[in-house]
C-alpha atoms as one frame of an Amber mdcrd trajectory, in Angstrom:
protein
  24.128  -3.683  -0.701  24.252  -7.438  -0.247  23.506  -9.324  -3.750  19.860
 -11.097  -3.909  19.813 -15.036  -3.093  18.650 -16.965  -5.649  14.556 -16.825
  -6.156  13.979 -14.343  -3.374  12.734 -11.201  -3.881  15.538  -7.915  -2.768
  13.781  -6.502  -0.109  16.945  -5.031   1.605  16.162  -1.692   1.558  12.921
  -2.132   4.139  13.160  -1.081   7.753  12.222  -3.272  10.661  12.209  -1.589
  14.655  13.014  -4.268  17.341  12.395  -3.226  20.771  14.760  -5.167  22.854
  17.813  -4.511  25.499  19.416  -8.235  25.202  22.352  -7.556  22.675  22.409
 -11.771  21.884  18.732 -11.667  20.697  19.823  -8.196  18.805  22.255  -9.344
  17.165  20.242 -12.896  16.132  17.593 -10.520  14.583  19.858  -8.272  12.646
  22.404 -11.099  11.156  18.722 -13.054  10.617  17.182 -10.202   8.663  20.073
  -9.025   6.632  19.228 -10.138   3.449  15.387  -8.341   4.022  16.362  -5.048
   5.384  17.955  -3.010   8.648  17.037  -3.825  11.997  16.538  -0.617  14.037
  17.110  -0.801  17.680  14.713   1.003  20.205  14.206   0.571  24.144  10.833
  -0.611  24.930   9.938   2.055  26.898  10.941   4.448  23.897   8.827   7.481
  24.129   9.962   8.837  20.328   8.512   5.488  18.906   5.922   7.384  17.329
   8.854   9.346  15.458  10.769   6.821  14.954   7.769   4.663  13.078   6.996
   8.314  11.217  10.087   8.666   9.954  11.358   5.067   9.580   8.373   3.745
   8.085   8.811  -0.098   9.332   7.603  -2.955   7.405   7.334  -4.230  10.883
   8.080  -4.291  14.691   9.584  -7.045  16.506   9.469  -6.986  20.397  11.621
  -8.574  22.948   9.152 -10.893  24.972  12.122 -12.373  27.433  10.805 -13.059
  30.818  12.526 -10.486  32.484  10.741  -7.940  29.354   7.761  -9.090  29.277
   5.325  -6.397  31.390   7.112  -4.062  28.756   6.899  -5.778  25.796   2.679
  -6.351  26.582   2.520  -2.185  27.378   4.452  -1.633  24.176   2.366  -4.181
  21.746  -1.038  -2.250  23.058   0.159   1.385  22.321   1.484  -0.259  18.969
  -2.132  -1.612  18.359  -3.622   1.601  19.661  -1.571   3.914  17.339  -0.590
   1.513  14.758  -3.044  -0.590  14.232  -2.085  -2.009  10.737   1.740  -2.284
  11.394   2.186  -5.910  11.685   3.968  -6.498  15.374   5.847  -9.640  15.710
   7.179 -10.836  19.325  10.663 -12.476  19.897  11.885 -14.890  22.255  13.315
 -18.476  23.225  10.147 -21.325  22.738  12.040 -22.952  25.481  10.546 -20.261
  27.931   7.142 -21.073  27.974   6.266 -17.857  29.974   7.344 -15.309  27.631
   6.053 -16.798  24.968   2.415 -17.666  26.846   2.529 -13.272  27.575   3.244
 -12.869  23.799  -0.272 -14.873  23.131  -1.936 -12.979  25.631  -0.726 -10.027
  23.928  -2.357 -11.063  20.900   0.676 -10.656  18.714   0.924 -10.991  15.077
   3.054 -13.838  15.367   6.422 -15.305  16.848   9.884 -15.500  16.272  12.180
 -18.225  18.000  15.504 -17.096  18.699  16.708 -20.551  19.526  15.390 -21.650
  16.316  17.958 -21.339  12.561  17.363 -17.275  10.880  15.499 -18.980   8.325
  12.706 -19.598  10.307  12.784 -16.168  11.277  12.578 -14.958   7.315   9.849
 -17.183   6.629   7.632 -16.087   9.255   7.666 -12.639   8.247   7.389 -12.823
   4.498   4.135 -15.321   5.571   2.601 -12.878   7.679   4.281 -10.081   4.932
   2.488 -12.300   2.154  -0.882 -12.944   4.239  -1.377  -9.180   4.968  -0.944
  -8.416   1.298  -3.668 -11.079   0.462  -6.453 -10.215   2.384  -8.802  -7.673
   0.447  -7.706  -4.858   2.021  -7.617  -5.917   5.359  -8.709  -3.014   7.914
  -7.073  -0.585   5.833  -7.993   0.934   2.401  -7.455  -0.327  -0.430  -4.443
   1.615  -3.294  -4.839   1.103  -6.691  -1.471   2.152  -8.194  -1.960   3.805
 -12.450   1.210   3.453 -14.174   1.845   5.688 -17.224   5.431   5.092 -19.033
   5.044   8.599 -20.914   2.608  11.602 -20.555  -0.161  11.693 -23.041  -1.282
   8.456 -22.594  -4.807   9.830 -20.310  -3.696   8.149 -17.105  -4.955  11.592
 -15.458  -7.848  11.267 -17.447  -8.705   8.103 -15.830  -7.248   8.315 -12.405
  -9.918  11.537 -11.898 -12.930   9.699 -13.547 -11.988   6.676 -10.846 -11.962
   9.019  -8.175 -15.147  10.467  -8.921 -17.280   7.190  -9.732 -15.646   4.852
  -6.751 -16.908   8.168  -4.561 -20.375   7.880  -6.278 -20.372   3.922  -5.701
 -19.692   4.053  -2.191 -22.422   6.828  -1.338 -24.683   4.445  -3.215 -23.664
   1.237  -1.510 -26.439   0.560   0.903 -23.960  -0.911   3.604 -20.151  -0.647
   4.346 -18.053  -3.370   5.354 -17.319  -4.407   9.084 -14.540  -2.027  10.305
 -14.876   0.131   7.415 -16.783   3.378   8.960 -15.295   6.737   9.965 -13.247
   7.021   6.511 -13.311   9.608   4.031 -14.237   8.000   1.299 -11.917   8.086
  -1.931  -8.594  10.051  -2.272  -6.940  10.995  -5.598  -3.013  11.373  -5.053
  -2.153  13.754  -8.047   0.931  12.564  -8.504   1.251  12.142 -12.509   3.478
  14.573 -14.664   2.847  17.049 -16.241   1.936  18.323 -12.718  -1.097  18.966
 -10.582  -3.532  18.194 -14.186  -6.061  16.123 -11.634  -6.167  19.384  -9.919
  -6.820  21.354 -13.278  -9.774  18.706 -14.668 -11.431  18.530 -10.908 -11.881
  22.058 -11.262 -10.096  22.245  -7.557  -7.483  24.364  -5.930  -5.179  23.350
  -2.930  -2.308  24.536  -1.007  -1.382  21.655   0.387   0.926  18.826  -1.331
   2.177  15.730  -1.327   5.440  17.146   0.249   3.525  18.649   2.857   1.641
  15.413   4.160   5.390  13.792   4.117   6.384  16.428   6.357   3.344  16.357
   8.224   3.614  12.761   8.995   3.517  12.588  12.731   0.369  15.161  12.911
  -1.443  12.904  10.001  -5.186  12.585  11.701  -8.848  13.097  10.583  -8.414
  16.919  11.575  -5.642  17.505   9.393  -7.217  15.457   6.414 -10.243  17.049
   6.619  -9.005  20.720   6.754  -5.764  20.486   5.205  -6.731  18.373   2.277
  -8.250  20.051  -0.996 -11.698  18.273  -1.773 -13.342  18.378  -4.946 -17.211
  19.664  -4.777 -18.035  15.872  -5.308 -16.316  15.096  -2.202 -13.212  13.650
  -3.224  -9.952  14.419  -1.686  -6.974  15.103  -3.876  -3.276  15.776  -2.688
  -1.014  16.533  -5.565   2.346  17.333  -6.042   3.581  20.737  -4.866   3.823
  23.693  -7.335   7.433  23.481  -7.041   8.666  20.427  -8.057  12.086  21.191
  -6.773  10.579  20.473  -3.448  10.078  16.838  -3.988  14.001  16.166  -4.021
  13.804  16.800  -0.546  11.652  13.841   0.812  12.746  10.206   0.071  10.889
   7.811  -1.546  10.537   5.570   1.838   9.281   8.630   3.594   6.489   8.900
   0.372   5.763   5.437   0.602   5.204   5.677   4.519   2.594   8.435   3.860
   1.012   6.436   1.180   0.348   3.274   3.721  -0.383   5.886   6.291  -3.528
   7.389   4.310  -4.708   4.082   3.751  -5.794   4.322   7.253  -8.313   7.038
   6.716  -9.239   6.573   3.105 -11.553   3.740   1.766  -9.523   4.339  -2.142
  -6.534   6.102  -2.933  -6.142   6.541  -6.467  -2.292   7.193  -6.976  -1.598
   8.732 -10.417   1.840   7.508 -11.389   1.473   8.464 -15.351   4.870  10.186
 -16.687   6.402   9.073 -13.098  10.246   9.771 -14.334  11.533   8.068 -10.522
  10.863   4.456 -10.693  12.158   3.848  -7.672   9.517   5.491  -6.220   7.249
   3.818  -8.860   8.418   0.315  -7.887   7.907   0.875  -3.933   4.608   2.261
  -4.559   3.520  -0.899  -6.623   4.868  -3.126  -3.568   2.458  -0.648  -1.002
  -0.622  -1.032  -3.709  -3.461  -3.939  -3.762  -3.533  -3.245  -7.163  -1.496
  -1.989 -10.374  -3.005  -0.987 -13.468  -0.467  -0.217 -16.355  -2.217   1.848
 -18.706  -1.194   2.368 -22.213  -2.592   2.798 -25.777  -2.128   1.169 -29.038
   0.701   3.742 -30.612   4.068   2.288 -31.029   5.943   4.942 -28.897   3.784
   3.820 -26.240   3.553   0.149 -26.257   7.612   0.782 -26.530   7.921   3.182
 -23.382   5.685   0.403 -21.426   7.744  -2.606 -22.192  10.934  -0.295 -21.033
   8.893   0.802 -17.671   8.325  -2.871 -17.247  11.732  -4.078 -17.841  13.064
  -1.233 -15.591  10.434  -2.698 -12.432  11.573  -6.023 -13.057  14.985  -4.968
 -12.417  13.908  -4.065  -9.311  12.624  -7.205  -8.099   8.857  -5.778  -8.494
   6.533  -9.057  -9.213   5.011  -7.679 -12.346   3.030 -10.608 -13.360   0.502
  -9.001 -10.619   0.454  -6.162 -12.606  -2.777  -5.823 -15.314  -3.130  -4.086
 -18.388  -5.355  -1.435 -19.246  -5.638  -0.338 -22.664  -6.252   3.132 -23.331
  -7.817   5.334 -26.663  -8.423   2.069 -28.048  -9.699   2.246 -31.676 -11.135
  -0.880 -32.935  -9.765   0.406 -37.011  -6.296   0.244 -36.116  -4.847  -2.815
 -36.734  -3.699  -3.890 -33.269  -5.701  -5.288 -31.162  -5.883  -5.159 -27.264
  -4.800  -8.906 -26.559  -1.801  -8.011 -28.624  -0.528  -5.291 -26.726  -1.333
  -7.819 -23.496   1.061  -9.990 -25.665   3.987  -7.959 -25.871   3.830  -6.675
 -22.711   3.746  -9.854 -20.862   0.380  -8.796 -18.703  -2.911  -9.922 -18.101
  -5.853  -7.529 -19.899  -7.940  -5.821 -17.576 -10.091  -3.613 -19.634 -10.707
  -1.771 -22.873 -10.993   2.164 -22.699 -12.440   3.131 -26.034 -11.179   6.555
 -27.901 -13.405   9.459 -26.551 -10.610  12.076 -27.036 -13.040  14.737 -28.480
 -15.565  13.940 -25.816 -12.901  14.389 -23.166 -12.043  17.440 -24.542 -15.246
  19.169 -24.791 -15.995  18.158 -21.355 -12.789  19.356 -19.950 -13.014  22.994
 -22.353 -16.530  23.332 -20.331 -14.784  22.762 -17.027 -16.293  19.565 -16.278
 -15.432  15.847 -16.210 -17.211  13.522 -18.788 -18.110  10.879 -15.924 -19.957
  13.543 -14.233 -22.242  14.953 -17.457 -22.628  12.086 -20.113 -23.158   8.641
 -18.064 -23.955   6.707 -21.392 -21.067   7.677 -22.972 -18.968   4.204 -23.926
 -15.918   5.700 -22.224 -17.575   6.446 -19.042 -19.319   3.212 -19.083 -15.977
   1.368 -19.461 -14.858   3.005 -16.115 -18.070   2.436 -14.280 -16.799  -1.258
 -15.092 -13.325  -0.705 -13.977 -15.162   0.786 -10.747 -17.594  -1.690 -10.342
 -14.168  -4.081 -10.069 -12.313  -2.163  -7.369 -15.671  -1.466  -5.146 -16.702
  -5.186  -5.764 -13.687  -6.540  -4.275 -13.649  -3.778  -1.519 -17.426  -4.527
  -0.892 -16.081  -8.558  -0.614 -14.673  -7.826   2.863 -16.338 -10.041   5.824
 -14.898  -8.234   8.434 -14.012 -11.411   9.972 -10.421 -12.234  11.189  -8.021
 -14.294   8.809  -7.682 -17.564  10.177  -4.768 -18.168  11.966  -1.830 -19.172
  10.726  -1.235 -23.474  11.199   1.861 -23.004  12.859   1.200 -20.331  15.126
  -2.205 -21.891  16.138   0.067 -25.399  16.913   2.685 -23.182  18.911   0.212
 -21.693  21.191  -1.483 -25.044  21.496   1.751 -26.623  22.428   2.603 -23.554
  24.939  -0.736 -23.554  26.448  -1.091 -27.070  27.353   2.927 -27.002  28.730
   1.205 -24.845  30.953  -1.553 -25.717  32.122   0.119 -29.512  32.628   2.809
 -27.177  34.738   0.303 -25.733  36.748  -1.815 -28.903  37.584   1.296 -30.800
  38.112
């Protein structure tokens, strides 16, 4: 693996399909995006692209828009945008051919990479549109809020099910959705903490169908399949959790994980991915990068606040940008003598919110079968998450539907293209 340049984030384990047949622009992609990742090579007529994006799971696509490509290249960018819609789809080609890069525009591409122009130009186009993606509240998509949990015990389950269930309530309530936000499910809780399948146990819910299965299921992921495949709690709320056999999860990959996580963003308006006790931070760390947001819960006991600072330390090794990371702290307890802002301290993370200590509540809610959001709404604890829920749905709620506004340099480029034309054509 090549070493990381200096203030750049490692990225080279992502995947990036180009659909091109000129081996020069090829190989000026793949030497250009070496330090980000592998450049996988498809015909633009391939009819396995749908596999290949499945089982791949591209950061992004990169099409060949040479004159003597482009009627391809246009058919290819609209089944992208048909099928794909949130896979960012970036065209290639020489700015000093003003007609492929006039079809690109027409095309309505993400953006555009000149392959007369030095690699670096190349890198910092994507990681802007990368970057700009990221930004926007959610985009089109929904929105994944990540729970970290360094150890079990620490109630990330706890917390990750009470989310679930109050985001649901909050966005039956909501007396409008967002532009571009109808036809989804609503919230999804991906059971994914350790010990297994516990959201399963406090939801009360049963299900056959895992984690592992929706990896394997990728290419047949659609509203059909969520809806009847899925296990739903009585509230609504969808939960895939890990299989029964935990043997089984050795044999997906993390970037095949990952891809389904992105993919149910298109059908959910929340995922809730429980990552408490995660043992595979790889896993952990490439789910962070997927997620809007990252909540690292933890509580004020010493093993904890110790097991956190390790998890961190561990993600920063991998290049993950934990200052984007907040703290939650959890079973706090106002009489012990270490307050929340010092655990933010020595962790190095901004302070989200304050859980306070309910553990008996929790517990006589849970020996009844039932979850405390759900039976006691003035309890402190389940007011705390109503805040934490208020947060998520707030920014969620923030989406204008509008488009972002185009990027400077794009907008310039086509400016520049269009008038070269239309001066061509008058002249």
């Amino acid at each position: 693996m090549n070493a990381p340049r200096e203030n750049l984030p490692e990225t080279g384990s992502e995947t990036y399909l180009f659909a091109s047949a000129n081996g020069s622009h090829i190989t000026w992609l793949t030497d250009a995006l070496s330090h980000e990742g592998s450049v996988v090579v498809l015909s633009q007529d391939a009819k396995s692209i749908d596999e290949r994006i499945s089982l791949l799971g591209p950061v992004a696509v990169f099409i060949d828009f040479s004159p003597e490509q482009s009627a391809a290249a246009a058919e290819l960018h609209q089944r992208l945008k048909r099928d794909w819609p949130t896979l960012p789809v970036l065209a290639a080609g020489v700015s000093s051919q003003p007609a492929a890069m006039l079809a690109a525009l027409r095309a309505g591409v993400d953006d555009f990479i000149d392959i007369s122009a030095p690699p670096d130009e190349a890198v910092n186009t994507l990681r802007a549109l990368l970057e700009k993606r990221r930004s926007l509240p959610g985009g089109l998509r929904g929105s994944t809020l990540a729970l970290l949990g360094a150890r079990a015990g620490l109630g990330v389950t706890t917390l990750a099910a009470s989310l679930a269930l109050t985001l649901h309530d909050q966005l039956a309530q909501a007396p409008a959705r967002p532009p571009g936000r109808s036809g989804r499910h609503g919230v999804a809780l991906l059971d994914l903490g350790l010990p297994a399948r516990d959201g399963l146990l406090y939801l009360n819910t049963q299900s056959g169908f895992s984690f592992v299965d929706g990896v394997r299921n990728l290419r047949r992921l659609d509203q059909t399949l969520l809806h009847t495949a899925l296990a739903h709690h009585t509230s609504g709320v969808a939960v895939l959790p890990l299989p029964a056999n935990l043997a089984q999860v050795r044999e997906i990959s993390h970037a095949d994980s990952v891809t389904l996580i992105r993919r149910l963003a298109d059908f959910f308006d929340f995922q809730i991915a429980d990552l408490g006790g995660f043992s595979t931070i790889d896993f952990m760390a490439q789910t962070v990068r997927e997620a809007q947001n990252t909540w690292v819960v933890c509580d004020q006991s010493i093993g904890a606040i110790v097991s956190t600072a390790n998890m961190l330390k561990e993600l920063r090794a991998r290049n993950v940008e934990t200052e984007r990371l907040m703290l939650v702290v959890n079973k706090f307890d106002r009489h012990v003598g270490l307050s929340a802002k010092d655990i933010a301290e020595r962790l190095e993370l901004p302070l989200q919110h304050v859980l306070p200590a309910r553990g008996t509540q929790l517990l006589a809610a849970g020996c009844r079968g039932e979850m405390l959001v759900r039976t006691a709404r003035n309890d402190p604890y389940v007011q705390a998450v109503g805040g934490l829920a208020r947060t998520l749905h707030q920014e969620y709620m923030s989406v204008t539907g509008q488009p972002p506004p185009k990027d400077p340099r794009w907008t310039a480029l086509m400016s520049q293209i269009t008038g070269f034309w239309k001066s061509s054509n008058e002249g």
